[in-house]
C-alpha positions as CSV (number, residue, x, y, z in Angstrom):
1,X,-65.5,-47.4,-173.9
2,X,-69.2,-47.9,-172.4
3,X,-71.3,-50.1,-173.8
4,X,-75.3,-49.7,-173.3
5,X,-78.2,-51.9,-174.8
6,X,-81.4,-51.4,-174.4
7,X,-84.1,-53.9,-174.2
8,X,-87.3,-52.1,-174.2
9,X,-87.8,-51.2,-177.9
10,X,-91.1,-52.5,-179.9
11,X,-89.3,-54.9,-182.5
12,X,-87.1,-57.2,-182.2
13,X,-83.5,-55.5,-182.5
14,X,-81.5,-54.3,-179.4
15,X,-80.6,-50.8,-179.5
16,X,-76.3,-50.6,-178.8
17,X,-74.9,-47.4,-178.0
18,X,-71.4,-47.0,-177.7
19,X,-69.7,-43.8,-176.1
20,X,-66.0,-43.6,-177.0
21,X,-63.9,-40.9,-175.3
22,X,-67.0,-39.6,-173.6
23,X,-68.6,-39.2,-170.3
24,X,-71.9,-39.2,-171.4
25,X,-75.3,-38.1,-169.1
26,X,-76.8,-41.8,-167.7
27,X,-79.1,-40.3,-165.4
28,X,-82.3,-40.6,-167.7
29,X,-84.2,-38.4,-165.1
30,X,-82.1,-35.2,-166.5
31,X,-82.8,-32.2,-164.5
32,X,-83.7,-29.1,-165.8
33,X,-84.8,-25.5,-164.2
34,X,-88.4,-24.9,-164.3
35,X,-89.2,-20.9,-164.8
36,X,-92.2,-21.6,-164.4
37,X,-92.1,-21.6,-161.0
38,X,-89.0,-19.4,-160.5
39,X,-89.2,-17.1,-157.3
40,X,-87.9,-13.9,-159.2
41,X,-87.9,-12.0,-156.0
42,X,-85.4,-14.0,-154.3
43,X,-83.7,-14.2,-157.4
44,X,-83.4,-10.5,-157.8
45,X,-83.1,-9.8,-153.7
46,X,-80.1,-12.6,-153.9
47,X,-78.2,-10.2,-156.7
48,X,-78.5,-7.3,-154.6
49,X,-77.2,-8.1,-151.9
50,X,-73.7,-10.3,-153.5
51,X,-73.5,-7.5,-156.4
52,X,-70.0,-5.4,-156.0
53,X,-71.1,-2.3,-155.0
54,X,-67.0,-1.1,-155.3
55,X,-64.3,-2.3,-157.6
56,X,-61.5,-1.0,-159.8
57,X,-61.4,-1.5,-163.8
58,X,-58.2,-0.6,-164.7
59,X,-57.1,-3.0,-167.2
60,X,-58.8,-5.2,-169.6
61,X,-58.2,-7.9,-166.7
62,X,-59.9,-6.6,-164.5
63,X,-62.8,-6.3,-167.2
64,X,-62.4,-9.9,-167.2
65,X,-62.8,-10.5,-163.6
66,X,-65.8,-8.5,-162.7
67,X,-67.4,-10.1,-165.8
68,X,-66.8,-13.2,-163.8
69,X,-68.0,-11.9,-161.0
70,X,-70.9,-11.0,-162.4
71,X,-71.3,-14.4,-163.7
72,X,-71.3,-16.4,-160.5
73,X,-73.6,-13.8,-158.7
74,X,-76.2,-14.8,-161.3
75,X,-75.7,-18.5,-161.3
76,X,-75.5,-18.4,-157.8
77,X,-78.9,-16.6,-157.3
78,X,-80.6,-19.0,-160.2
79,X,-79.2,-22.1,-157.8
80,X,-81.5,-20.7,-155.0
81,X,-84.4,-19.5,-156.4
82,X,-85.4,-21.2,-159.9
83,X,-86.3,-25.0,-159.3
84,X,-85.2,-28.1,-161.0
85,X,-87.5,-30.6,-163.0
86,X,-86.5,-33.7,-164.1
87,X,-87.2,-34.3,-167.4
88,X,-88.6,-37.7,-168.2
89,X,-88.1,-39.7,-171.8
90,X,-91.3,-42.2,-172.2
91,X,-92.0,-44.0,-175.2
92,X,-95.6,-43.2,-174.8
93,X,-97.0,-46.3,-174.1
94,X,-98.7,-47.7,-170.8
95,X,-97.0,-49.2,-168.6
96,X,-98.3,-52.8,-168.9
97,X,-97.0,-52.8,-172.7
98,X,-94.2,-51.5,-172.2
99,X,-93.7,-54.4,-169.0
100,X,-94.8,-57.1,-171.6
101,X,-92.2,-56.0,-174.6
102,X,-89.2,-55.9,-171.9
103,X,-90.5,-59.5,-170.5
104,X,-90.6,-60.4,-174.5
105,X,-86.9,-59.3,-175.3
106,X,-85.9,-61.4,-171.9
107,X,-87.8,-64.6,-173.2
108,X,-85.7,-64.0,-176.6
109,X,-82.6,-63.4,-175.3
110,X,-82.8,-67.1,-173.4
111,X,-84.1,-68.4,-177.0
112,X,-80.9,-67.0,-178.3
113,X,-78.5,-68.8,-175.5
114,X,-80.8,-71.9,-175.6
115,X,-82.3,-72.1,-179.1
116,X,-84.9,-74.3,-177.0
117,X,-88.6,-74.2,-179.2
118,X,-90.6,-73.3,-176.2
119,X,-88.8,-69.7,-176.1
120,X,-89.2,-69.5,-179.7
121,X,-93.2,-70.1,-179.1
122,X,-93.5,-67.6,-176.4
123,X,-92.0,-65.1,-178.2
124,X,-94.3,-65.6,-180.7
125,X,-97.6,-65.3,-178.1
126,X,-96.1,-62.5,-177.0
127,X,-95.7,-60.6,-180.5
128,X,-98.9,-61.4,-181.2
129,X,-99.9,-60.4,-177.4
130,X,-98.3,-57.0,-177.6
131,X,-99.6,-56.1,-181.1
132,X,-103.1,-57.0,-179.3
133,X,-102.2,-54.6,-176.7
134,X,-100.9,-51.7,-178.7
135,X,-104.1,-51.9,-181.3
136,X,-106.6,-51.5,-178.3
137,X,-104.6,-48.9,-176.2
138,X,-104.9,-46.8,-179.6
139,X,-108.3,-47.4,-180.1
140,X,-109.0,-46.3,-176.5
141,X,-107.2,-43.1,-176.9
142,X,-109.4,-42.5,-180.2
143,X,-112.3,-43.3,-178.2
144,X,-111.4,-41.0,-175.4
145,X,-110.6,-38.1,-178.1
146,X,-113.9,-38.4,-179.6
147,X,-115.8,-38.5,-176.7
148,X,-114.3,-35.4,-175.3
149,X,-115.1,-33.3,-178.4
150,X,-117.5,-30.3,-178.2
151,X,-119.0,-28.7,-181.2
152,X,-119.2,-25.0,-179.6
153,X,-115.4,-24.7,-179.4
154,X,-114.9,-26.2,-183.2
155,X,-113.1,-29.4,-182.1
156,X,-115.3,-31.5,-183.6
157,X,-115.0,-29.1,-187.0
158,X,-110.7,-29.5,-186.6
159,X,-111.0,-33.4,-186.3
160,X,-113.4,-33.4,-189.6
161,X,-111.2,-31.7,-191.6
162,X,-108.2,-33.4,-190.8
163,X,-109.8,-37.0,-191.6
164,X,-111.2,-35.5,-195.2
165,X,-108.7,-33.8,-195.9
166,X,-106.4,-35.6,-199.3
167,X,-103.1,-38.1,-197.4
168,X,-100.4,-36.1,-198.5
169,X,-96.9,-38.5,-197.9
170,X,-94.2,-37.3,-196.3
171,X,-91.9,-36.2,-199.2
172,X,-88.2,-37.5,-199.6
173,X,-85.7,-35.7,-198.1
174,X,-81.9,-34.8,-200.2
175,X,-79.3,-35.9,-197.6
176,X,-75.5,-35.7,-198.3
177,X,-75.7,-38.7,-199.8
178,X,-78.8,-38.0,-202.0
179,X,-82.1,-39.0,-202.0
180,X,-84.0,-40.5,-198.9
181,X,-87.1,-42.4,-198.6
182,X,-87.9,-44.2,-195.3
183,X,-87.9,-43.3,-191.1
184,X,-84.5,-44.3,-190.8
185,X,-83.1,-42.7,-193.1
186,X,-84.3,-39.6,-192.8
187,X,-83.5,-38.2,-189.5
188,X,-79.5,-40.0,-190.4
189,X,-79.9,-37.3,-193.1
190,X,-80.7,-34.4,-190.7
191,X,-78.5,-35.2,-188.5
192,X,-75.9,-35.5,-190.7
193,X,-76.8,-32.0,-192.2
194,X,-77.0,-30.3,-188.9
195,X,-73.7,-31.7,-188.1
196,X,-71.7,-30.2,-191.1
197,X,-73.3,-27.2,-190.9
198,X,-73.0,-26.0,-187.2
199,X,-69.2,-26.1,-187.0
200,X,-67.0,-23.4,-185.8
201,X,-65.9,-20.9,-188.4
202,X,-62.3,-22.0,-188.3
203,X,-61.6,-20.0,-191.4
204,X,-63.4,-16.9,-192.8
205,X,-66.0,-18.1,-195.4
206,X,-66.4,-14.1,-196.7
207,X,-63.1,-12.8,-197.7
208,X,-64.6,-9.5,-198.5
209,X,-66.3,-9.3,-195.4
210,X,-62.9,-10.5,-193.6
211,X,-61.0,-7.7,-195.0
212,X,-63.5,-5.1,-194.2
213,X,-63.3,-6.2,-190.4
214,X,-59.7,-6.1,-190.3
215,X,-59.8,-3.0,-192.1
216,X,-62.0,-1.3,-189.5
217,X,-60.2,-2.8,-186.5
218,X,-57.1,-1.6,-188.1
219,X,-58.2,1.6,-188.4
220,X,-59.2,2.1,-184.7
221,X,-56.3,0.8,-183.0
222,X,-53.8,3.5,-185.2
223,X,-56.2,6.3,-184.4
224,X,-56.1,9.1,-181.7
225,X,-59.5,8.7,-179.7
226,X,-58.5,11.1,-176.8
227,X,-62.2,11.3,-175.2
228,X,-64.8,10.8,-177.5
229,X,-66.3,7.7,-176.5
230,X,-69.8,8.3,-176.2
231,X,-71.4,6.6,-172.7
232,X,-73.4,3.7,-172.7
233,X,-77.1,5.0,-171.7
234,X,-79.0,3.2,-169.2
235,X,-82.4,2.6,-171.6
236,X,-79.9,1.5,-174.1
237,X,-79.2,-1.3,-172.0
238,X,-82.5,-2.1,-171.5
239,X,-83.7,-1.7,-174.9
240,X,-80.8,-4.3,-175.9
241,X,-82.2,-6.9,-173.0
242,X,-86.0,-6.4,-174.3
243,X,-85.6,-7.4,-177.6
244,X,-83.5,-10.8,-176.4
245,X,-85.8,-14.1,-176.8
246,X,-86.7,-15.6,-173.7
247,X,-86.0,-19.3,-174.4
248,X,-83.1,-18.7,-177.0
249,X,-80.1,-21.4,-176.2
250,X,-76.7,-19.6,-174.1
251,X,-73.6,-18.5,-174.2
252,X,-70.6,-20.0,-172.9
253,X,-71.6,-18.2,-169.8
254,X,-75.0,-20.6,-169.1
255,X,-76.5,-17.2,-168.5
256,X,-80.2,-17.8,-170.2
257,X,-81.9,-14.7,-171.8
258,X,-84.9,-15.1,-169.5
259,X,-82.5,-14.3,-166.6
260,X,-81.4,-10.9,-168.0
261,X,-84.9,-10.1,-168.1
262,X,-85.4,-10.1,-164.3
263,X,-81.8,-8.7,-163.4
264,X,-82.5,-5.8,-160.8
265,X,-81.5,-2.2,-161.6
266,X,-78.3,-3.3,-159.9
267,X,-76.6,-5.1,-162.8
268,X,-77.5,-2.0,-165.3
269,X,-75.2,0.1,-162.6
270,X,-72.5,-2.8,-162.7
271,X,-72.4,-2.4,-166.6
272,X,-72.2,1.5,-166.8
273,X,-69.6,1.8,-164.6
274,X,-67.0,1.0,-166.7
275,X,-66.3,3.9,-169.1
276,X,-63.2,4.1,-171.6
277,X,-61.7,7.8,-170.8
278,X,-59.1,8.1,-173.6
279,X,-56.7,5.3,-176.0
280,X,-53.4,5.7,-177.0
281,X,-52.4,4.1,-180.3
282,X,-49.2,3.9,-179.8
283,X,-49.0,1.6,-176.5
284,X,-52.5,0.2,-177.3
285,X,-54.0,1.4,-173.7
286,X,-57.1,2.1,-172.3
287,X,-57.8,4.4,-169.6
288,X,-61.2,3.6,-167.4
């Protein structure tokens, strides 16, 4: 069970976070693929030349495997042409305060071991130091914002209206636990809420709805289709991958949505090949 402190808040608590049954991510420099600077050429070239051109669906297994396929193909050519950034967690202040309120918790935890009075007074230098320190690096960046105003782009107008404009306070929030007032709380609350609601549907939570699906699954499976499945169009395909949101989180599959978007005319082939001939309802079937 790790154990983590760390020792570079702005008050005087330690943060402790405990990780049981996890392998969590210590790297603090987490990295991240930058689109931004993707090389969609190679990224597309790459898929055309490790794409299947031949393979054989004859099962609902061998679905399975060129989905797969397909999979790694994609991956593959996102590990070679779409760079990684590391993305960096700052607290946003400079680096001098942040040196002074690490030095700070050092000097206290020796007060703690020692309980000598001289600690105890450089603590207290230093609190007042660092408070010093934080009041003038904020009135330096209000300095540097107002200096950097312009009236003919309306900045100057924006930064009026925000200082005359009535303090509205932050209203309380209605946890699971009712009403919430202060920082803390607050984002325990959301949390808390998020939690309970993003859970797997182990249960259906629409009986009606439940009923109809089965229903209509039902209703396939004991039906003669012979060979009326209608082929999937090509622009159909497209028309699906347009309306997909760029950033939106993924699948199981770690395929991103702005990666469909540069797929080469390739992959469309790959997924109209397949094409459901006939079904038996009796041995439940499909012939490709």
């Amino acid at each position: 069970m790790p154990i983590h402190v760390t020792n570079e808040l702005d008050s005087d608590h330690l943060l402790i976070s405990i990780s049981i049954n996890d392998h969590p991510e210590t790297d603090s420099n987490l990295q991240l693929p930058d689109y931004f600077k993707a090389n969609w050429k190679l990224f597309s070239e790459s898929i055309q030349q490790n794409i299947p051109r031949e393979y054989s669906i004859t099962s609902k297994r061998d679905i399975e495997t060129a989905v797969l396929k397909l999979t790694e193909v994609i991956e593959n050519a996102k590990a070679i042409s779409i760079p990684n950034k590391k993305q960096r967690h700052t607290s946003g202040l400079p680096d001098n305060i942040r040196k002074l309120i690490k030095f700070r918790n050092g000097v206290r935890k020796t007060y703690q071991r020692t309980r000598d009075s001289r600690y105890k007074n450089q603590i207290n230098n230093l609190r007042r130091l660092i408070k010093r320190e934080i009041i003038t690096d904020k009135r330096n960046i209000w300095e540097d914002k107002i200096s950097k105003l312009i009236i003919t782009d309306n900045s100057v107008w924006k930064v009026t209206k925000n200082l005359t404009k009535p303090y509205t306070p932050t209203p309380s929030l209605h946890g699971e636990n009712g009403l919430v007032y202060s920082n803390v709380e607050k984002p325990n609350a959301l949390a808390d809420t998020l939690e309970k609601t993003f859970q797997p549907n182990t249960s259906p939570t629409a009986p009606r709805h439940d009923r109809i699906v089965k229903r209509t699954v039902n209703t396939f499976f004991n039906t003669e289709h012979g060979s009326n499945f209608k082929k999937v169009k090509k622009k159909q395909i497209l028309s699906i991958i347009k309306k997909l949101k760029r950033f939106k989180a993924s699948g199981p599959d770690n395929i991103q949505n702005v990666l469909l978007k540069h797929l080469p005319n390739e992959v469309i082939v790959f997924l109209m090949k397949p094409k459901i001939q006939s079904f038996h309802k009796t041995t439940g079937q499909l012939a490709y």
